[in-house]
C-alpha positions, -999 to 999 in steps of 0.1 A, spaced: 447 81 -67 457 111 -88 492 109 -106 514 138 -103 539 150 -123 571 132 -108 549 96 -113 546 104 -152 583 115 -152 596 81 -133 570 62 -157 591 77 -191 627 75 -176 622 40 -169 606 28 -202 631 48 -225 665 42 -197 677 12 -222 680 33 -252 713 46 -267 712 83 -265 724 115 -290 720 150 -283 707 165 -312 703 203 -315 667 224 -324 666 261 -322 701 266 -307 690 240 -275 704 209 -270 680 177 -265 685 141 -260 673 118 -287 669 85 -269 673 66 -299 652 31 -310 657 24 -346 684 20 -366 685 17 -403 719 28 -417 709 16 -452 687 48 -454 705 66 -432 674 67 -405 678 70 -367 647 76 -347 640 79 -312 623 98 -283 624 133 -274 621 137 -238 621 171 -217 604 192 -193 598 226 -206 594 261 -189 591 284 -219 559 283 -236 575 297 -265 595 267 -268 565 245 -261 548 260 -288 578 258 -315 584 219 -306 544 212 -313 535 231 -340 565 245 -358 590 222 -357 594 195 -391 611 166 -383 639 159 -408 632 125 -427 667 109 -425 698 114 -398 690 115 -362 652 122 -361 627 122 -329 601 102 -337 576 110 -310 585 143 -287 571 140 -247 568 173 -230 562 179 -197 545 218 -192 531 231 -162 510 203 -148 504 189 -188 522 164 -207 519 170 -244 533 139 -269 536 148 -309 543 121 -334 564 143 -359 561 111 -391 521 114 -387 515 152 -376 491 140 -345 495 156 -307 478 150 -280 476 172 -247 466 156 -211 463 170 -180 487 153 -159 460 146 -130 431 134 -151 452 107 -168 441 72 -164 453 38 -163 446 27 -196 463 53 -211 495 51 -188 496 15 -200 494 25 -233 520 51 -232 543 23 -214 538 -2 -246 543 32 -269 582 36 -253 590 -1 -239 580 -20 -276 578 5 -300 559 -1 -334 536 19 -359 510 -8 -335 515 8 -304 520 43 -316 486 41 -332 471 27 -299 491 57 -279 473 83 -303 432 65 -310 408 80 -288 382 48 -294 390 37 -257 385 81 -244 353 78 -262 339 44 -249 352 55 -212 331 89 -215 300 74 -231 299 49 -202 297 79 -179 277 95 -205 249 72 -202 246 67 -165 244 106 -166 218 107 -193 200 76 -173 203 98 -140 181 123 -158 157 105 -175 149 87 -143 140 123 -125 131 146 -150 94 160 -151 73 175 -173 74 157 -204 46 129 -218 62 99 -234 92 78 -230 103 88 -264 97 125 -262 118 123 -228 149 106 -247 146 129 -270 146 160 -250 175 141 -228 198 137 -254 192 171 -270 198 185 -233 227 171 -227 244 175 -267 238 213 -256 256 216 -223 285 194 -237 286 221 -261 283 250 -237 306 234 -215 335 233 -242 328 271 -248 328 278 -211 363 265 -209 375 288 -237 358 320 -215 329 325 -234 309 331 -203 322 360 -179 354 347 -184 348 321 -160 363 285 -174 341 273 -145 315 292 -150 288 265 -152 295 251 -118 303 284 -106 264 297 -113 254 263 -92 274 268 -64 256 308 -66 224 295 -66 230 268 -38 246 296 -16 215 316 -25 233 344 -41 217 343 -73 181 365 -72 154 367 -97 131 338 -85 150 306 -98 134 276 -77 162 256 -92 191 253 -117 174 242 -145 149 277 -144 184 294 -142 199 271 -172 164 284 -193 174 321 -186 210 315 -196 199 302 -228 176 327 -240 199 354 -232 232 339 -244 208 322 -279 184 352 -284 202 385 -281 214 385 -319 221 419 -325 253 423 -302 280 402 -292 276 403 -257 248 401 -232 254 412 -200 233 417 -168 241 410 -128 220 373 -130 245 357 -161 273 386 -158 288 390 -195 289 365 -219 296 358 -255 260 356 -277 261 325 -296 233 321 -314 205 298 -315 229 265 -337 234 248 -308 199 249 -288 181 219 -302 148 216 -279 135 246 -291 98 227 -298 96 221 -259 78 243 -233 106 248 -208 82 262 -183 66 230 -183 96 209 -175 119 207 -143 149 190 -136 168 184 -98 194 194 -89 205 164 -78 211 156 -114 232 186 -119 264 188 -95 279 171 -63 307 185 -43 338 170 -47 330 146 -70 358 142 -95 353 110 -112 390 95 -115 377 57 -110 372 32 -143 341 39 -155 322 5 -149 328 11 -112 312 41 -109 276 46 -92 244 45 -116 239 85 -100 263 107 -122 253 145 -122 259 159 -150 285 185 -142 308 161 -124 307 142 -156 319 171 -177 344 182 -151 365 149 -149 378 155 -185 401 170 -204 384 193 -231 397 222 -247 431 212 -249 432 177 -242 408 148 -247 379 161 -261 378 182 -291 351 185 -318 358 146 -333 350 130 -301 320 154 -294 311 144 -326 319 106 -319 299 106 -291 272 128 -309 268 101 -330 264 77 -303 236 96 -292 217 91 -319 197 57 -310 208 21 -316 177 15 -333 177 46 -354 211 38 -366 200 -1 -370 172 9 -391 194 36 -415 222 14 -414 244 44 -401 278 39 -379 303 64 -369 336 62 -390 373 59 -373 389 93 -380 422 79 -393 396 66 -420 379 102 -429 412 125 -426 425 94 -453 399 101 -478 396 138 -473 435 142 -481 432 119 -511 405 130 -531 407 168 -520 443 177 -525 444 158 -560 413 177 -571 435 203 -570 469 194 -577 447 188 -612 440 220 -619 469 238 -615 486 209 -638 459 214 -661 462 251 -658 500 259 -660 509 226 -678 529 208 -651 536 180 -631 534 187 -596 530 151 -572 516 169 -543 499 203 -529 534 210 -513 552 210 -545 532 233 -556 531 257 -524 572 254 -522 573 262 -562 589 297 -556 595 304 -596 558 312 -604 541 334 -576 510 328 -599 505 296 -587 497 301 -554 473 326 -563 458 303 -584 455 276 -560 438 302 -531 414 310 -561 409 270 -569 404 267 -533 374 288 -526 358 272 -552 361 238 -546 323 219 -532 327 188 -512 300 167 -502 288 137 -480 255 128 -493 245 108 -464 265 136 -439 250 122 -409 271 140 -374 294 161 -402 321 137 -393 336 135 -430 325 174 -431 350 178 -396 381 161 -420 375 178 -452 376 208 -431 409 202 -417 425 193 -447 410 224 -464 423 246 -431 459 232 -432 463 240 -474 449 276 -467 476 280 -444 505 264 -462 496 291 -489 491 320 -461 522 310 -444 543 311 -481 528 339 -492 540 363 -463 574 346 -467 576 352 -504 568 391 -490 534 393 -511 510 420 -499 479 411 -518 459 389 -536 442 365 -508 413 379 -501 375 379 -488 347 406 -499 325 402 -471 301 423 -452 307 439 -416 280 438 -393 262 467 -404 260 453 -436 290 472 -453 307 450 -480 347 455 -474 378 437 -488 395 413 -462 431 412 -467 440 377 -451 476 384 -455 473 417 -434 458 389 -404 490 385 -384 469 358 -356 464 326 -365 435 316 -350 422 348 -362 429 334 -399 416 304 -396 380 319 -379 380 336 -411 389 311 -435 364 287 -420 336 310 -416 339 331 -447 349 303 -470 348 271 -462 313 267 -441 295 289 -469 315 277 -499 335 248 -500 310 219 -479 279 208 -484 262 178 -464 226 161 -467 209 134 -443 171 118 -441 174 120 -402 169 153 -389 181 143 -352 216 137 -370 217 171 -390 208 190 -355 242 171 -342 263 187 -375 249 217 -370 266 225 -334 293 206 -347 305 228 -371 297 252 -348 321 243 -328 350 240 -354 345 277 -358 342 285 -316 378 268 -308 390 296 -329 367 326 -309 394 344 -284 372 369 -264 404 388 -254 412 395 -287 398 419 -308 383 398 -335 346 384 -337 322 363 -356 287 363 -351 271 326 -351 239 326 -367 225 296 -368 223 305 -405 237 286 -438 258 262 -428 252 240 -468 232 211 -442 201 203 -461 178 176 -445 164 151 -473 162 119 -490 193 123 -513 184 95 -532 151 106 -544 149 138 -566 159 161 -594 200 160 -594 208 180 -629 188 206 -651 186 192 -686 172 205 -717 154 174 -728 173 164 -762 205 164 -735 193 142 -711 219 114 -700 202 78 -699 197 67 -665 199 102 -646 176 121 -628 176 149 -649 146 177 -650 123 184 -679 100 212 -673 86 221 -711 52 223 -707 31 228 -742 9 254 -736 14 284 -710 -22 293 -690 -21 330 -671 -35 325 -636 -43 353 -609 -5 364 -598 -1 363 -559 29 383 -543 36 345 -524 73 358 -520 77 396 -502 110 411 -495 110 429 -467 115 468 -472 150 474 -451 164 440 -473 154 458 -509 176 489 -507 207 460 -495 203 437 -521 205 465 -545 237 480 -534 252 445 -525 243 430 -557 262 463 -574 294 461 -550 300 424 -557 296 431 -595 264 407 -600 246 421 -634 206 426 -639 182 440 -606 178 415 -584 148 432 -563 128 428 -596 140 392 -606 130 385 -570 95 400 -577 97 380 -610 97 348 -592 61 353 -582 49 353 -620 65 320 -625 48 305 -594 16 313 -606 15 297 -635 3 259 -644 31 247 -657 69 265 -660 93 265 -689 124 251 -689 139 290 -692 114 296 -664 128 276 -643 169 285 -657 157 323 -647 146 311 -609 178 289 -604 204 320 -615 182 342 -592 187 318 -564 224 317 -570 224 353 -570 208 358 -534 236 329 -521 265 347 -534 248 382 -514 241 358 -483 275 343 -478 293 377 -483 267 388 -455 270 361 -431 283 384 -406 260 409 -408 222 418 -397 208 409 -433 222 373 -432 193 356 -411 159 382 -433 185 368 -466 182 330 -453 144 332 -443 138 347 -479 161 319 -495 142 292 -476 107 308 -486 115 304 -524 127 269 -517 99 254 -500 74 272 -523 97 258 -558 104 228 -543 65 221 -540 64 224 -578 91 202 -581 76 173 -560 43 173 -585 63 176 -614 89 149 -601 51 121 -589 36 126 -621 70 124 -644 77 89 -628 42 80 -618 44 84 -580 16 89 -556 23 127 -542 12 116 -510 41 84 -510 64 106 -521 64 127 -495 67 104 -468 99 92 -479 106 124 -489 128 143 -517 160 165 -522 162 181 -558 199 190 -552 198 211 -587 175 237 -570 188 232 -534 224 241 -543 224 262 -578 258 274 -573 272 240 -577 244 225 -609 241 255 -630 282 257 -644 298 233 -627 277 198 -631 280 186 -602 306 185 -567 344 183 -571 345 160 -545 314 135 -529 330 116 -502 312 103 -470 296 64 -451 264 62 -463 238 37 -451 244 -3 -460 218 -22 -440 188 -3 -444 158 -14 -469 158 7 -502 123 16 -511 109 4 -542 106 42 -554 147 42 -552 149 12 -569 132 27 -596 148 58 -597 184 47 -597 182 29 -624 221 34 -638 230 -4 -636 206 -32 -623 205 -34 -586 196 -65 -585 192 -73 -544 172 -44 -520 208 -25 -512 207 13 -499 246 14 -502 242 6 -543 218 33 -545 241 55 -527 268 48 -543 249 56 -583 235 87 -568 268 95 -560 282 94 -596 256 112 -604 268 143 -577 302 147 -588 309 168 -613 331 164 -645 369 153 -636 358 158 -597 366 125 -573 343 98 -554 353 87 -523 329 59 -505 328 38 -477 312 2 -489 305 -32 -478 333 -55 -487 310 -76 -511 312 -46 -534 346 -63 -544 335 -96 -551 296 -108 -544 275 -121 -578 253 -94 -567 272 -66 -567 287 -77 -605 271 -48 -625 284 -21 -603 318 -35 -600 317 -31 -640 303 1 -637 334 11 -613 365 -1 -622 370 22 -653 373 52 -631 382 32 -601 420 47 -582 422 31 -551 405 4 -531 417 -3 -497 400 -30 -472 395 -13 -435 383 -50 -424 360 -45 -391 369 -13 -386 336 -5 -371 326 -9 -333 303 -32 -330 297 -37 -364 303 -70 -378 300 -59 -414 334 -60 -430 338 -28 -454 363 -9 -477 367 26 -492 374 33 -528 384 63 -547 372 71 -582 381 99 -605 352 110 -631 368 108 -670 403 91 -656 418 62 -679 441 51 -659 447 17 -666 453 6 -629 437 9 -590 461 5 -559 450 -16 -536 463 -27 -498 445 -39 -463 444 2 -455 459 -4 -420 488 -27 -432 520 -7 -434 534 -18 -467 533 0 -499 500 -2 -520 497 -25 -550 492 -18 -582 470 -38 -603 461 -39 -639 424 -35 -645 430 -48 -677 435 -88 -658 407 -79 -634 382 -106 -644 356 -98 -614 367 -94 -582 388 -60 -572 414 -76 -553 422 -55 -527 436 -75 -494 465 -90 -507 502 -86 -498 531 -80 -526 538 -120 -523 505 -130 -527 496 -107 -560 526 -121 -577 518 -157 -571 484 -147 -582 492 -128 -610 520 -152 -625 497 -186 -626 492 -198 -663 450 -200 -668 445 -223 -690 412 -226 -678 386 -211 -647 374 -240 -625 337 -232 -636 343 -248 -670 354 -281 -661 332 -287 -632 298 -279 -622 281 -273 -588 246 -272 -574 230 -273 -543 213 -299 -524 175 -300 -515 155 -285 -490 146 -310 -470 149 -301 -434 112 -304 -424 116 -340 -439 141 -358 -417 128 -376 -400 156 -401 -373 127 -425 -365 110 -432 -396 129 -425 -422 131 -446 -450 167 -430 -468 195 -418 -458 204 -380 -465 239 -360 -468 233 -327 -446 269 -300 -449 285 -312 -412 281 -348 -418 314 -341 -443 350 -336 -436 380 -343 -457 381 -369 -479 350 -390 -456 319 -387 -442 312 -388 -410 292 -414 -393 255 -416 -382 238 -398 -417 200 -384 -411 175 -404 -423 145 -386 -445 110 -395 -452 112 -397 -489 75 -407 -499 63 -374 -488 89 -356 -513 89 -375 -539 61 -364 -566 73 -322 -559 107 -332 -562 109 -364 -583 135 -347 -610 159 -328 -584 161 -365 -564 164 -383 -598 197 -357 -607 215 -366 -568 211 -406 -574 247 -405 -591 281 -409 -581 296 -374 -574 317 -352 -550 300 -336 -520 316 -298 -499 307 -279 -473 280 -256 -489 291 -225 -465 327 -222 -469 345 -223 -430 364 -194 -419 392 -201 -393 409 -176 -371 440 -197 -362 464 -200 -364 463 -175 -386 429 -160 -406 418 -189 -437 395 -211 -450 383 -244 -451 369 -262 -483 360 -298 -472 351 -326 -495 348 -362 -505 338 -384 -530 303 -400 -529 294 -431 -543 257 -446 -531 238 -420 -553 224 -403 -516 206 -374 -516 218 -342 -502 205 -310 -485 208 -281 -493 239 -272 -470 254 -291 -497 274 -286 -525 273 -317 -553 298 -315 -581 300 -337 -612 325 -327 -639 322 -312 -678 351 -327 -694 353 -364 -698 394 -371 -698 399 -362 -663 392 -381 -627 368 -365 -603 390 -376 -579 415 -350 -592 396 -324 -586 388 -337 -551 422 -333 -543 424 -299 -560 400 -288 -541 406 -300 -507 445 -286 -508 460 -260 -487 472 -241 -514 436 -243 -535 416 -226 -500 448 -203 -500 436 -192 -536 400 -194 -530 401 -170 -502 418 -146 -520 409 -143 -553 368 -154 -549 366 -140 -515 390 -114 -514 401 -126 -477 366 -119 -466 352 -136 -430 321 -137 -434 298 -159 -450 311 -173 -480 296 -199 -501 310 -224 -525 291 -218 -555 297 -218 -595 303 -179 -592 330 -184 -570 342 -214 -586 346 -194 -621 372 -173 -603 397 -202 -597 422 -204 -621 437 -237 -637 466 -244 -654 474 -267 -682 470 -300 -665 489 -333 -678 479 -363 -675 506 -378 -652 493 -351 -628 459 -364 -631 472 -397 -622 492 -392 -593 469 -372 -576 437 -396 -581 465 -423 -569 465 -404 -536 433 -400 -535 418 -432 -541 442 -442 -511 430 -415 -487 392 -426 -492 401 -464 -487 422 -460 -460 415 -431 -441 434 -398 -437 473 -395 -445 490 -366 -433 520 -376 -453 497 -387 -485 483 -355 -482 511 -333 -485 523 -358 -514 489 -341 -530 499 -305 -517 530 -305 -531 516 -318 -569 496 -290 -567 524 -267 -558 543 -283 -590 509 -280 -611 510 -243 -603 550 -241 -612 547 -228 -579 582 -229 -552 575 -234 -516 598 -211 -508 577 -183 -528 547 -190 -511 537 -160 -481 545 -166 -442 507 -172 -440 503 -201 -460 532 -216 -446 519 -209 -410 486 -230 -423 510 -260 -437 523 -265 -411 493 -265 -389 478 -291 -406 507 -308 -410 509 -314 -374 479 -323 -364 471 -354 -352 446 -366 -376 415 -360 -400 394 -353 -367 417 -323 -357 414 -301 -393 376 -312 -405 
């Protein structure tokens, strides 16, 4: 059943009824604040703002004007009800969203419920995340796309039908979204409208079916480039958009049909969960059950389910997973705006904290021109760009700074001095005053199209399927701008958008003269020792109309020399054998020369004959590269290219040639996929020393960013304390900012990861670190005591328990662990002749009954010296340390003391001790203490869940104390008593608390957690119930 407006009403009224209420006045009108918070020693009220709303002026002040004040009486989250909408805007985090009021769904009424009834940063995040919008669509989404691959026709091979499939149906999501913006004939049904045409047999020209009508619609609306409408009595008139977001373009569409059946049902408005709904989905139906210009769906979920699209093996093998937005729009903000909050400090010698500052400074008007200037210039990139997800964010961030400094600028009554030289149509350059643009929509079309798609971001994947996805993604961050009633327009060519598909880990990155080449980078060397004339052919032709436009284009934009004869130039150079270094210098300032013509023409007639030309010297340079690049590092040409390359230097000129490199590299790239033994070789800035596609990524990405530019990168967790990621964690931490922990963040992905932020050059002598979705302050923490692991999980309580223990010395030094044997093929319950230890047969302080028996005759000679080594007396763990998720998350260390001399398997950890004035049995009851897995977990495992093992690296993390000998004693006293007579709760806490005391360590200072674990243990019934 469809709720109306008066259920949604009753559902608010009731869940904020309870709260103490004060008017508080906005724009001269009076609203009540229902209020839920109260913190008087900040002077903080918030609470809910809850009307209904006629005026869409004040509907549009409340959700996008409106600034919260941060103390007194402030609404925290603002619920309006608008014509049949409800719109809810969290003022503390900028997020709205928009529903219509008869598409909502249970789940999200329940959510909305929690939001108001128990309200907490939990719930409010819950209220806003479209994870559950995205799962619920998919679900539909597949059962459509599995409705059409059961009865399409016309295409060989399963795979080749997926593909097609998913292309398919990417396109009419995308054509769907523009539809409802009145793109075509200003029909907002205008998909289902042409159906219901064809069914009633109104629409003539010979369509058997509404697929042959969906193939005319696209070559119309895809083909027609020279004007921004087609019009004609089949399609009526509709908005040209280019050929970005058709991606089957290698199919015959003659060839292939597709029911109608597949297509559109009467009346069938999917309002029921998901699960529940028939296997026979058309596609149409699907589309029309949600929200999507307005509401639900925007270009981050097209792009989350985009991403979704692209096959679970694909993604398995390239180890690529779609990132939570909260996680992107983090990054983006913190590594774009500080890029440039460093510049105008370095430039004007201040101190400004923030971009705001600096937009709100009203003393020097400079400044703001300087930051529009910084602004145009500034490259971002995700190397490993995938769907354009990070790409969407960085946008965003980039769009809300351009219009903080629009916005001032018109207040501060400035005329001039943010502007655009960019050609019309026709090919005419012109000056683009943005502060004479009085729409705002209208400003940020321009801003995105004119700046930020051809300037500012740059992206580069391996997987062409993914890059197609970005493509009509960024797209459609320029379309939800496009107001066909207006009188503005962009053309969308489906030409430079900065999307490059290529290996980014293979290839050229800088241009080096070869006494400056930096140890360890990919730098190119082109000096060749003798120069050999060969038979110059014209392998690059300018076509005539484009001569006489680069001439006067090049002149109007001030660019020096004659670029029609560099151009022609170029052909000389690929002629010959080998090229000089200036050779190549001369080609890569001619390139950048034709990119600064194309993006100042990318809304012309010349911007698609500039691209072609620009793609022509590529591919023919690029060839040269490739030889160069197999025979420089002794690489088969033929390998080489399979894996493929991606010289970035030549690629993107404008960013290598003065700059060095991107201001800002941020992105997810792979972590599970193979490296190849060519990237091993190549990325060769610190030893790799295990087969790991994120390392690489990670090197190649310090290699990207440019001089004093910023690093942001997704990583697994074991970046901040595995042995094998040692050498980069070395490499880091000198530049390192901030490292946050965003735990299992990922659906379906078991892979715990973090995100760091670097800046190139900074000597900061400090990272902040926090679990990213805990709501307490960062920490700051002193590289200068970072021994190995980047802590980065830890609350304010547990750093300064850590940090304030006395080392005297690390656990490594006085005790030394190794591993049992191998011997699983060896046991042998019938006939064997010795007893073996295997990990589960051990708990705390005993071991368990029943030991394995092993055949030792048949080992013996092969491993005569390891066996010899176990027959001693010695303490025994658990190899793999055990994780426990309750009562609260921790681990599990579990050991005793073993006196036969038995051997052990390699699930086994055997310890025997380097000093000679202290008990084993000490360090057994170290080690099996609350308070020692408390420390363990944190600072060898840094709170990790996965698999953990107890080995000498992790032991050489654990600090000790000074340790007396009355210490010693006591707790081999305790000990000895546990292992004669069994398990003690109250002996062990005797133990616990020595350790506490060894420490110099309160009870009373220790976190909630490792109290919560205490007291666990503490009451449970006996050894059986915490082995």
């Amino acid at each position: 059943m469809k709720p109306k407006i008066e259920d949604i009403i009753k559902i608010i009224d009731r869940a904020i009824k309870n709260y103490s209420v004060k008017p508080i006045k906005i724009q001269d009108k009076v609203y009540n604040l229902h209020i839920f918070s109260k913190d008087e020693d900040i002077n903080l009220f918030e609470g809910f703002l809850f009307s209904e709303v006629k005026e869409k002026s004040e509907l549009s002040y409340l959700t996008s004007r409106y600034r919260a004040p941060v103390s007194g009486y402030v609404p925290r989250l603002c619920l309006l009800v608008y014509n049949d909408q409800i719109l809810i805007k969290d003022y503390r985090r900028n997020k709205l969203i928009r529903k219509t009021i008869e598409k909502i769904n249970q789940p999200f009424i329940s959510k909305l419920n929690k939001a108001l009834s128990e309200p907490n940063e939990n719930n409010f995040n819950k209220l806003f995340d479209r994870t559950d919008i995205i799962e619920e669509f998919y679900i539909l989404y597949k059962k459509s796309r599995d409705f059409l691959l059961k009865n399409i026709k016309g295409i060989s091979g399963e795979e080749r039908r997926e593909e097609f499939v998913d292309n398919f149906m990417m396109q009419m999501l995308t054509l769907w979204y523009l539809q409802e913006r009145g793109f075509f004939n200003n029909d907002t049904s205008y998909l289902i409208t042409k159906f219901k045409e064809l069914e009633q047999k109104k629409l003539f020209n010979g369509f058997n079916n509404y697929y042959a009508f969906l193939t005319y619609f696209f070559d119309k609306i895809g083909n027609h480039l020279n004007n921004q409408y087609y019009e004609d009595k089949i399609v009526g008139k509709v908005v040209v958009v280019g050929p970005a977001i058709f991606l089957n373009g290698e199919h015959d569409s003659k060839a292939i049909s597709i029911p109608d059946k597949c297509f559109y049902k009467e009346e069938f408005l999917i309002t029921t969960q998901p699960k529940k709904v028939s296997d026979e989905v058309p596609l149409l139906n699907l589309f029309e059950s949600k929200d999507w210009t307005e509401g639900n769906i925007d270009e981050f979920v097209l792009g989350a389910i985009y991403e979704k699209l692209i096959t679970y093996m694909e993604r398995k093998r390239l180890g690529a997973y779609y990132t939570p937005e909260e996680i992107t729009s983090y990054i983006c903000k913190n590594t774009i705006e500080p890029y440039l909050i460093d510049r105008i400090n370095e430039k004007f010698d201040k101190n400004f904290e923030s971009i705001d500052q600096i937009i709100e400074d009203e003393k020097n008007k400079k400044i703001l021109s300087c930051l529009f200037a910084q602004l145009k210039e500034i490259k971002i990139l995700d190397p490993a760009v995938g769907s354009a997800h990070f790409l969407e964010s960085a946008i965003n961030v980039l769009v809300s700074i351009y219009e903080k400094i629009w916005n001032k600028t018109k207040e501060l009554g400035i005329k001039r001095g943010l502007d655009i030289i960019a050609a019309d149509e026709h090919g005419r350059i012109k000056t683009i005053n943005l502060l004479e643009i009085s729409d705002e929509e209208q400003f940020k079309l321009y801003v995105k199209f004119f700046i930020i798609l051809s300037k500012n971001i740059y992206g580069v994947d391996i997987n062409p399927s993914a890059l197609k996805v970005a493509k009509a993604r960024l797209f459609l961050t320029l379309a939800k701008h496009f107001d066909i009633h207006k009188n503005y327009f962009i053309r969308f060519p489906n030409v430079h958008f900065n999307l490059r598909e290529g290996n980014s880990l293979i290839g050229y990155v800088q241009l080096e003269k070869e006494q400056e080449r930096v140890k360890g980078q990919l730098a190119l060397d082109l000096f060749v020792k003798k120069e050999e004339a060969t038979y110059v052919s014209e392998a690059i032709k300018i076509v005539t109309e484009l001569k006489e436009y680069l001439i006067e284009t090049a002149n109007a934009l001030g660019i020096n020399g004659n670029i029609v004869k560099e151009i022609e130039e170029l052909n000389k150079i690929l002629s010959k054998k080998g090229v000089k270094w200036n050779d190549f210098e001369f080609v890569l300032r001619t390139k950048e020369k034709l990119i600064r013509i194309l993006t100042a023409s990318l809304n012309s007639q010349y911007a698609r004959p500039l691209n072609e030309l620009l793609n022509q010297i590529t591919e023919l340079f690029n060839h040269k590269l490739d030889e160069k690049f197999a025979k420089e590092y002794n690489i088969d040409l033929g390998e080489l290219k399979k894996i493929k390359t991606f010289h970035w230097v030549f690629e993107f000129p404008e960013v290598f040639l003065n700059r060095k490199g991107f201001d800002v590299v941020v992105g997810n790239p792979p972590y599970g996929g193979n490296i190849h033994v060519i990237e091993i070789k190549l990325v060769d800035k610190c030893e790799i020393s295990k087969p790991n596609i994120a390392k690489a990524f990670i090197l190649r990405g310090y290699d990207l960013t440019g001089k004093k530019g910023y690093m942001s990168l997704l990583s697994p967790k074991s970046l901040t304390y595995a042995s094998d990621w040692f050498n980069l964690r070395k490499f880091l931490i000198s530049e390192l900012l901030e490292i946050y922990d965003v735990k299992e963040a990922f659906k379906d992905v078991l892979l715990e990861q973090v995100f760091f932020i670097s800046k190139r050059g900074s000597k900061v002598n400090y990272y902040l670190a926090k679990d990213f979705f805990r709501e307490d302050a960062p920490i700051k923490i002193n590289k200068g005591k970072i021994e190995d692991t980047l802590l980065c999980d830890l609350t304010n309580r547990d750093f300064k328990i850590v940090e304030n223990i006395k080392k005297e010395y690390s656990l490594a030094e006085l005790i030394h662990t190794w591993r049992g044997l191998p011997f699983q093929r060896y046991i042998d319950e019938v006939e064997g002749d010795e007893e073996i230890i295997i990990g589960k047969n051990i708990g705390l302080y005993t071991l368990k009954n029943d030991l394995p028996r092993i055949k030792l005759r048949n080992v013996l000679r092969k491993f005569d010296k390891n066996i010899k080594n176990l027959k001693k007396p010695k303490l025994v763990f658990q190899n793999i340390v055990a994780f426990i998720s309750q009562p609260v998350h921790h681990i599990k260390v579990m050991g005793t003391y073993e006196d036969k001399g038995r051997i052990t398997l390699d699930t086994v950890n055997n310890i025997e001790l380097k000093v000679n004035d202290v008990s084993p049995l000490f360090f057994l009851g170290l080690m099996n203490s609350v308070f020692f897995n408390w420390l363990l977990h944190r600072v060898a495992f840094n709170r990790a869940v996965r698999t953990m093992h107890l080995d000498n690296y992790a032991l050489r993390k654990i600090p000790i104390p000074p340790i007396n000998k009355e210490t010693i004693t006591n707790i081999e006293s305790l000990v000895k008593d546990l292992l004669i007579n069994g398990y003690s709760a109250k002996k062990y806490f005797m133990i616990e608390d020595m350790v506490l005391q060894l420490y110099e360590i309160n009870l009373e200072d220790m976190p909630t957690d490792y109290i919560i674990i205490r007291n666990f243990y503490k009451n449970a019934q006996g050894v059986e119930d915490i082995s």
